[in-house]
C-alpha positions in Angstrom: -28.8 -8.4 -23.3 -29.8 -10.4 -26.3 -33.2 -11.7 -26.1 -36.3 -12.3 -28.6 -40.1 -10.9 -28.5 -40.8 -9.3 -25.0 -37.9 -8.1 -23.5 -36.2 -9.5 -20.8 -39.7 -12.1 -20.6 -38.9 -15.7 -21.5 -42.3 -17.3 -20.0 -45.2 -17.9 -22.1 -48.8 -17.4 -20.9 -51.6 -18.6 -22.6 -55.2 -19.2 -21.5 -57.1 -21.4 -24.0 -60.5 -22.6 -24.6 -60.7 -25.3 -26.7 -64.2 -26.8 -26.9 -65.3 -27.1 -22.9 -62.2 -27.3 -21.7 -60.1 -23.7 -20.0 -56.8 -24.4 -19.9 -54.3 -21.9 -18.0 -50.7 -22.6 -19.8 -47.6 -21.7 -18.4 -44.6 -22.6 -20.3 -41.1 -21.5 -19.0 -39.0 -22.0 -21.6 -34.7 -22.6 -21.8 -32.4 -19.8 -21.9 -29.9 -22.6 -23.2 -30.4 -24.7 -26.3 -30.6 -27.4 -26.2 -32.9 -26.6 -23.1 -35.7 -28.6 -20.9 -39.1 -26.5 -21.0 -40.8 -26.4 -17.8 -44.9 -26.5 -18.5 -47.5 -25.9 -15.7 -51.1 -26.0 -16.8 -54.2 -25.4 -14.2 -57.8 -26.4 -15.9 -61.0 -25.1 -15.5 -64.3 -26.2 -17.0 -65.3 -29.3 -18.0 -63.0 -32.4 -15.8 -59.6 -33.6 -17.1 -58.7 -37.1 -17.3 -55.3 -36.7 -18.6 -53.3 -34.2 -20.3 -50.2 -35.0 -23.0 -47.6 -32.7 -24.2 -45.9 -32.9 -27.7 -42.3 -30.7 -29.0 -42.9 -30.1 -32.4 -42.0 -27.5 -34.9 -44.3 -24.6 -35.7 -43.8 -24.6 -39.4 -42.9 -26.7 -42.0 -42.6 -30.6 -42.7 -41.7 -31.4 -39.3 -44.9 -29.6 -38.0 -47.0 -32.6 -39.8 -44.9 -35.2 -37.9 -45.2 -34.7 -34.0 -42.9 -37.4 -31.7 -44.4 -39.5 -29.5 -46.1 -37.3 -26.9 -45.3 -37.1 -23.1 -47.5 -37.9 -20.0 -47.8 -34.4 -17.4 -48.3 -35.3 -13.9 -51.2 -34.1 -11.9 -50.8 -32.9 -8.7 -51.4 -35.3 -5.6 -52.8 -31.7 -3.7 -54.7 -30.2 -6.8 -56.4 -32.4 -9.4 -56.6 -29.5 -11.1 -53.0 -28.3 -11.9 -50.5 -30.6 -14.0 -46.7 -30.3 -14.2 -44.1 -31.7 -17.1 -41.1 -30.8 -19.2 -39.8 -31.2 -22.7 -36.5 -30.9 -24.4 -36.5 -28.2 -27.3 -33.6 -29.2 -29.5 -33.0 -25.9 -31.9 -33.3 -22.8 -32.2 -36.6 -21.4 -33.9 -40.3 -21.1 -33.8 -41.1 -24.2 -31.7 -45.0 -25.3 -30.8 -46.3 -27.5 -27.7 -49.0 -29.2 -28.9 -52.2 -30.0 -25.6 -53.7 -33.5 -26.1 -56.1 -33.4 -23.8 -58.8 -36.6 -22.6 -61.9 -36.0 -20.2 -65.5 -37.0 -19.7 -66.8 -34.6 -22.5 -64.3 -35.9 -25.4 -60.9 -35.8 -26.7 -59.2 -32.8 -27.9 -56.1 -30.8 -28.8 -54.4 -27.5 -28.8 -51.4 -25.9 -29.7 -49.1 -23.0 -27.9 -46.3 -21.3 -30.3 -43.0 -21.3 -27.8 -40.2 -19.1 -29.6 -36.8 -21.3 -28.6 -33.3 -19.4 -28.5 -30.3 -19.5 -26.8 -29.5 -16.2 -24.7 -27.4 -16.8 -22.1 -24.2 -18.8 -21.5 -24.5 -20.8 -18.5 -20.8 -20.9 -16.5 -20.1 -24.1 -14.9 -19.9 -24.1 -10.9 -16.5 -23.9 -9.4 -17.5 -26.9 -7.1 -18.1 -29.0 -10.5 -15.2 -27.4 -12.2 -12.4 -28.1 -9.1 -13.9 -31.4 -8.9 -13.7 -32.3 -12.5 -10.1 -30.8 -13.1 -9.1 -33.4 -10.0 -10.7 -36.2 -11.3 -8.9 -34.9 -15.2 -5.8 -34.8 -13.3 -5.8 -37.9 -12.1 -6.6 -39.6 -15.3 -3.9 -37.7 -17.0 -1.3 -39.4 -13.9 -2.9 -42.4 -14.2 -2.3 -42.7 -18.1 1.3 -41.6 -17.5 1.9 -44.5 -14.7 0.2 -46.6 -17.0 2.8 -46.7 -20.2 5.5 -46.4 -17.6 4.9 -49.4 -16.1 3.4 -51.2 -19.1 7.3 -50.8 -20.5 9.2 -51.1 -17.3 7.4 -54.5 -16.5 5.3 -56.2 -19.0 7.3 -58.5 -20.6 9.3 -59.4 -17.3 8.5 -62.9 -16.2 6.3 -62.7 -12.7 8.8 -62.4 -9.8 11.6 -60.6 -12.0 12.6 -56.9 -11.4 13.3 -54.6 -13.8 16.9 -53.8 -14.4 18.4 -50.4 -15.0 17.7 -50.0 -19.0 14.1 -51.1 -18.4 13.5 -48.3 -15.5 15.4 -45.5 -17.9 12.9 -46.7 -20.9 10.2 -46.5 -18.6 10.9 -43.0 -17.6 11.2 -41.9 -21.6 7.9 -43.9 -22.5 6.5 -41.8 -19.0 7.7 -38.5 -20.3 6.4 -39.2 -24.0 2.9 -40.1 -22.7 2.8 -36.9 -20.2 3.8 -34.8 -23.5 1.2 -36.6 -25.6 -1.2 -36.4 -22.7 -0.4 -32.4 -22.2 -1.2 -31.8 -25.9 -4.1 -33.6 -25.8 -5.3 -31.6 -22.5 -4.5 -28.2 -24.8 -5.9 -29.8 -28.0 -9.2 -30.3 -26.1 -9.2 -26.9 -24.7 -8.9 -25.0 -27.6 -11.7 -27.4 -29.4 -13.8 -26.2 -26.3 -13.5 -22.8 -26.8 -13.7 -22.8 -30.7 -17.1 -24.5 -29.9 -17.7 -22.0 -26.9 -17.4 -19.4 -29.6 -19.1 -20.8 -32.4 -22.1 -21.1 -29.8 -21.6 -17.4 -28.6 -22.0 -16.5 -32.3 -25.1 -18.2 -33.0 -27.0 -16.9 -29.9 -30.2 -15.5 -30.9 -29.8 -11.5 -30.6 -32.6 -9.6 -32.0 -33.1 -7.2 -35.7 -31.6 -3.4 -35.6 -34.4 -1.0 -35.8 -33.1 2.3 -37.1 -35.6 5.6 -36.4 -35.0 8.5 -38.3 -37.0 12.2 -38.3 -37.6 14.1 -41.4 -39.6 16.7 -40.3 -42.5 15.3 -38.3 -42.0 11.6 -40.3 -40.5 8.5 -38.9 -38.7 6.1 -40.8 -37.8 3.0 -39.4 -35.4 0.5 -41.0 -35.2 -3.2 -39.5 -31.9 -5.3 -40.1 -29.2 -7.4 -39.0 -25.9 -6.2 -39.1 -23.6 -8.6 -41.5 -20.1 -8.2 -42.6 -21.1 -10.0 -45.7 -23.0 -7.1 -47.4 -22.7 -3.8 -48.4 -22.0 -1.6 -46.0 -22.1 -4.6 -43.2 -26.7 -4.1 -42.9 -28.9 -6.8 -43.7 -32.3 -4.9 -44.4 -35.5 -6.9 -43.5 -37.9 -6.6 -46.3 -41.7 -6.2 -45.4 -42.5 -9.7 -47.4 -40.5 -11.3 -44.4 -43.1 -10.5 -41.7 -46.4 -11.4 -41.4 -49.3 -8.9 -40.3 -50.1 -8.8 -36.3 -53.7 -6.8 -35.9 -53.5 -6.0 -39.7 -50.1 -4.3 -38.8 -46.4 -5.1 -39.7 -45.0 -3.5 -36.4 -46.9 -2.9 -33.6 -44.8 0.4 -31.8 -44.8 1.7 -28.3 -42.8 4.7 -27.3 -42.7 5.8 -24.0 -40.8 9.0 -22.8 -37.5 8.3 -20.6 -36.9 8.7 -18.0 -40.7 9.3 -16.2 -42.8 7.6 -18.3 -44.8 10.1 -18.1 -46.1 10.1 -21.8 -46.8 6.5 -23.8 -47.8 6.2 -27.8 -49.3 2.4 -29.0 -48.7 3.5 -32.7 -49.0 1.6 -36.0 -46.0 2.3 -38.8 -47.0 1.4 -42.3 -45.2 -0.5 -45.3 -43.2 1.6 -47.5 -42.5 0.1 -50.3 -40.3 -3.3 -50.1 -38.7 -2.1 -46.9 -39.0 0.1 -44.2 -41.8 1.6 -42.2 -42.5 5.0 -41.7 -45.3 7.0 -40.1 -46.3 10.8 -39.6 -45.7 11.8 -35.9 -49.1 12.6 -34.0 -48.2 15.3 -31.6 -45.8 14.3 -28.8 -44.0 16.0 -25.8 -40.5 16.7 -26.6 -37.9 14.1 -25.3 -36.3 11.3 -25.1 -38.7 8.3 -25.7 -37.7 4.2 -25.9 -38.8 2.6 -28.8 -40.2 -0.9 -28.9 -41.1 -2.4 -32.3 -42.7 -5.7 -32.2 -42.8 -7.8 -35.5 -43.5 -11.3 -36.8 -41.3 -13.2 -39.1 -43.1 -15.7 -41.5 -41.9 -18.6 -39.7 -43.8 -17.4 -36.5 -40.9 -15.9 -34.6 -41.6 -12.8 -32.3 -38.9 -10.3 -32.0 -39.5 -6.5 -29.8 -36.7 -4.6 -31.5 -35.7 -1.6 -28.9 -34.3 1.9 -30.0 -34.2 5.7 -29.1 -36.0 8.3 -30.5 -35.5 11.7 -29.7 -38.4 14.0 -30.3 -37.5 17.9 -30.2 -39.9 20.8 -29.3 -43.1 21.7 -31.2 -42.4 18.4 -34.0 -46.2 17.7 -34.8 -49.4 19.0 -34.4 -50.5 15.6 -36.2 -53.8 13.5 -34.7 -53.9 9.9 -33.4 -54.1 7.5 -36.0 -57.7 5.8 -35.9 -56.0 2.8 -34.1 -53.1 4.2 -32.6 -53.2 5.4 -28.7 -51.9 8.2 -26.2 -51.5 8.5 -21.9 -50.2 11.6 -20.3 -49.8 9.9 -16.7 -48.0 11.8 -13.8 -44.0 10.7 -14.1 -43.1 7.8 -11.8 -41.3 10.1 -9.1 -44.9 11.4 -8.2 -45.5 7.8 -6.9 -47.8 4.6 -7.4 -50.5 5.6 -9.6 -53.3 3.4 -7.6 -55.9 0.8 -8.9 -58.0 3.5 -10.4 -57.0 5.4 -13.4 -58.8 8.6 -14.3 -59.4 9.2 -18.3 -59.4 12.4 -19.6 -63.1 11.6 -21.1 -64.7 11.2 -18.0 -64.2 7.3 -18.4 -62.3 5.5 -15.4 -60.4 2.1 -15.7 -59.8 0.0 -12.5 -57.5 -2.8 -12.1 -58.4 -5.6 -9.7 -55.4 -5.3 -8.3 -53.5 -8.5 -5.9 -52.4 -7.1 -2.7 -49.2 -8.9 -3.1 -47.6 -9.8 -6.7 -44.7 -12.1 -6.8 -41.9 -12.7 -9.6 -42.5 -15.6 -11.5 -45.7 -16.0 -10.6 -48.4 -16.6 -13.2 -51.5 -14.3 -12.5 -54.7 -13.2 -15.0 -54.5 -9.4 -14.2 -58.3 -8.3 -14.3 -59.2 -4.3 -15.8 -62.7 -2.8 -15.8 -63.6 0.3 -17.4 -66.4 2.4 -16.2 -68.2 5.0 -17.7 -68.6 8.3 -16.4 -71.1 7.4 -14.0 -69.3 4.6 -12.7 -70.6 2.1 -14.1 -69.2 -0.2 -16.6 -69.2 1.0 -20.0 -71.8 -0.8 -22.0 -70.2 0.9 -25.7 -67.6 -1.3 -25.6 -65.8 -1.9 -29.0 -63.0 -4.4 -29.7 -59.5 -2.7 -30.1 -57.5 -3.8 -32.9 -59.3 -7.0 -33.2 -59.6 -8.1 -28.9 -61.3 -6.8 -25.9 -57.9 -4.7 -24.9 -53.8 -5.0 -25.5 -51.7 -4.3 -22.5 -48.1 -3.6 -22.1 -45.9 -4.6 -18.9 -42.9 -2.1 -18.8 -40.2 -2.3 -15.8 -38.9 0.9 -15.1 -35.4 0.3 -15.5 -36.7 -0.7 -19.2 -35.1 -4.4 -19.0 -38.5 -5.8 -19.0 -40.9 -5.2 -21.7 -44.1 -7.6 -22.6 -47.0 -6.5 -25.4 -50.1 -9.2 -24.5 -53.7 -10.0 -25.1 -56.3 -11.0 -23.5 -55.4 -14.9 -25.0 -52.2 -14.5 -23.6 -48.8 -13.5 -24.2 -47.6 -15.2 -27.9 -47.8 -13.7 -30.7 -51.3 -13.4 -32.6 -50.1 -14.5 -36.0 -47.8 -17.3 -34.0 -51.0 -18.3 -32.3 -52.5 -19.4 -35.9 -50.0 -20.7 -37.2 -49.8 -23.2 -34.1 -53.9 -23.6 -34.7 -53.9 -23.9 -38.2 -51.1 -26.9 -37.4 -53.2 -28.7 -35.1 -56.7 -28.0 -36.3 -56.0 -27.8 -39.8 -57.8 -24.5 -40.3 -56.7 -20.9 -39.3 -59.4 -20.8 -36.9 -58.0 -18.3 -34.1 -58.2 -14.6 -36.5 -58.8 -13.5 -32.9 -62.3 -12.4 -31.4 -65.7 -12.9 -33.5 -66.4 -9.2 -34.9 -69.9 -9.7 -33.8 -69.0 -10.8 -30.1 -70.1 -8.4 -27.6 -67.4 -6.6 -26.0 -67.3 -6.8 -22.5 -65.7 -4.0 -20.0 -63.7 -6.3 -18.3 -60.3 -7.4 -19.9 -57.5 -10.3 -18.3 -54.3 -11.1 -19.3 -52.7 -13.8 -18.4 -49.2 -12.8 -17.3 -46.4 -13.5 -14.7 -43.7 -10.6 -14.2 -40.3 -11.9 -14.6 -38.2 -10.3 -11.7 -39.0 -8.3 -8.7 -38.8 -4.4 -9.0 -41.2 -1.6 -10.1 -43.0 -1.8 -13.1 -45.7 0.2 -15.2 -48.6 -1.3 -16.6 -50.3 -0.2 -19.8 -54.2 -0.9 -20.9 -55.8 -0.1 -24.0 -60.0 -0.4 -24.4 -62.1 1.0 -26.8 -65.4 2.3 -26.4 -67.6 4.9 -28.5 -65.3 4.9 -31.2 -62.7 6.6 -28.5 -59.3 4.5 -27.7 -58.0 5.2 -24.0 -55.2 4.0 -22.1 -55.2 3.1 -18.7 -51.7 3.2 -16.3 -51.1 1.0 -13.4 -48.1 0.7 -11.0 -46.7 -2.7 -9.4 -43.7 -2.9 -7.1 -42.9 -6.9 -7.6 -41.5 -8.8 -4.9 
């Protein structure tokens, strides 16, 4: 199924502070485009007068020029929660910009929205029958038209037509239903040449290529293209901005249990390609997914299959890179407390019920060995924790932050946009780290999913796994 960053997810959620404002963003963007965005925003903090929303581009000229913005609606029931929509007109790295008014001052944010068309939406039969009546009808009524334009327009009022009249109606008829059939066909195949052309130019995300020599990966990133050599479009390294101080950000999580996970960090080789020695992994079958940045702010989680035979690599973790052994999903739900293999525990504050489509800020603590919460807390990879939302039947895969779910570098672009400074680098190096991480996130459909947490403490990286069954 083609889609961009964060498979099978095409919601953004963000929760930003900006000055003493907390806004919780919620921006469902179009599977079509041209495409209507559907934004939902409940405040906290300081009281909201009014909040205005602005389409604008995320790089570029057109980023310096924002439209006139748009009004959101509060809710009669909740003063709290506002409501709105904007058209996104093209495809590409898209920002909406917050212009928010209250008692404590006037400010502004910025959320990067990553626009694409990934579906074609079929018309219903109800509209279709009722449209090919109505195309009927105009195509009988044109016909009846030239016929009795010739058969009767220059008779004088009261006069019928005689017989050469009626047979050069009939001729004039059959010339306008043949001209009138051809035009139905022309317009048809106009349609589907421009059904096609649309087709073509949905978004459908970069190749990623994994190959093993010896216990070293190499991973390629391209487009296929009939246009070059050999029909591959490599990706060079210059195209993609760092995430984290990292190119690609790379889970891989054995099939079909996941009952091993790797959060691993590929580095640049050269001009193009990544590649990375293997720490040691259980033997299998394990999905790949690759999430990168293009320059222009674009997310994309590139998905392959990597097969890892017995005995590959006695290799260690990378200083950044993380590891969970969990029990395989046949063994059941894993339960709101997850036992680390350093003594460490990590509990999720789990809802009784979770819903599809349903915006929540999923809460994890960790506790130390005593049971209490960890007080060496470090930040990991530059926040308080990363966290992966997996579906088991892998159509669903999400990489967030504690900020939210866009993409860092996306994030500061959008900033640097509105603020005029690349303010958002993510969390100040000499914040304390708290043991308790949220992340804003809604799951997309119901099923079973697997949810992984990363935290850092002592110098140790450790992964937390979680279960949700989605209604």
């Amino acid at each position: 199924m083609p889609a961009w960053a964060h498979i099978g997810n095409k919601d953004v959620f963000e929760q930003v502070t900006v000055g003493p404002y907390t806004l919780f963003i919620t921006i469902r963007t179009p599977t079509v485009i041209p495409g209507v965005a559907v934004i939902e925003v409940r405040s906290s903090g300081a009281p909201i007068d009014s909040l205005t929303i602005t389409p604008l581009l995320l790089t570029g000229e057109a980023s310096k020029h924002p439209p006139t913005p748009d009004a959101m609606k509060r809710s009669k029931d909740d003063p709290q929660f506002f409501t709105g929509s904007l058209w996104l007109m093209g495809t590409g790295s898209w920002q909406v910009r917050f212009g928010i008014d209250g008692a404590a001052g006037k400010e502004a944010t910025s959320v990067p929205v990553a626009a694409a068309a990934t579906t074609i939406l079929k018309m219903q039969r109800p509209m279709g029958l009722m449209l090919g009546a109505l195309g009927l009808l105009l195509v009988v009524g044109l016909v009846g038209i030239v016929a009795a334009a010739v058969r009767e327009a220059r008779l004088v009022p009261g006069v019928a037509p005689n017989e050469v009249r009626r047979k050069r109606a009939l001729v004039a008829g059959a010339v306008a239903l043949v001209l009138a059939c051809f035009a139905v066909y022309w317009g048809g195949r106009w349609w589907n040449v421009e059904a096609a052309d649309y087709a073509a130019d949905m978004h459908r995300n970069s190749e990623l290529k994994p190959t093993l020599e010896g216990d070293r990966l190499n991973l390629r990133l391209g487009d296929p293209d009939a246009d070059e050599p050999g029909g591959w479009l490599e990706v060079k390294n210059s195209d993609m901005l760092l995430d984290h101080g990292h190119l690609m950000h790379l889970y891989a999580i054995r099939e079909p249990e996941m009952d091993a996970v790797f959060h691993l960090h590929p580095e640049a080789v050269g001009k193009r390609g990544l590649a990375m020695t293997l720490p040691e992994m259980p033997a299998g079958t394990y999905k790949l997914y690759g999430d990168v940045v293009f320059l222009n702010g674009f997310p994309e989680t590139e998905t392959a299959e990597l097969t890892v035979p017995e005995g590959l690599s006695k290799g260690a973790l990378g200083a950044e890179d993380a590891e969970a052994m969990p029990a395989g999903l046949s063994k059941g739900d894993l339960g709101a407390v997850y036992r680390l293999p350093d003594g460490y525990s990590m509990v999720w504050d789990k809802p009784a019920t979770i819903t599809a489509n349903t915006p929540y800020a999923f809460r994890f603590t960790l506790l130390d060995a005593s049971g209490k919460p960890a007080g060496d807390m470090q930040p990991y990879l530059g926040m308080a924790g990363h966290a992966a939302f997996v579906k088991t039947d892998w159509t669903t895969f999400a990489h967030t932050h504690p900020e939210g779910s866009a993409a860092m570098p996306a994030v500061m672009l959008a900033d640097a946009s509105t603020n005029g400074a690349n303010s958002m680098a993510g969390m100040d190096m000499g914040e304390a780290v708290k043991p308790v991480v949220e992340f804003p996130y809604g799951f997309p459909a119901a099923g079973r999913y697997r949810v992984f947490v990363q935290m850092k403490h002592g110098g140790t990286v450790v992964t937390g796994v979680f279960d949700a069954e989605v209604k």
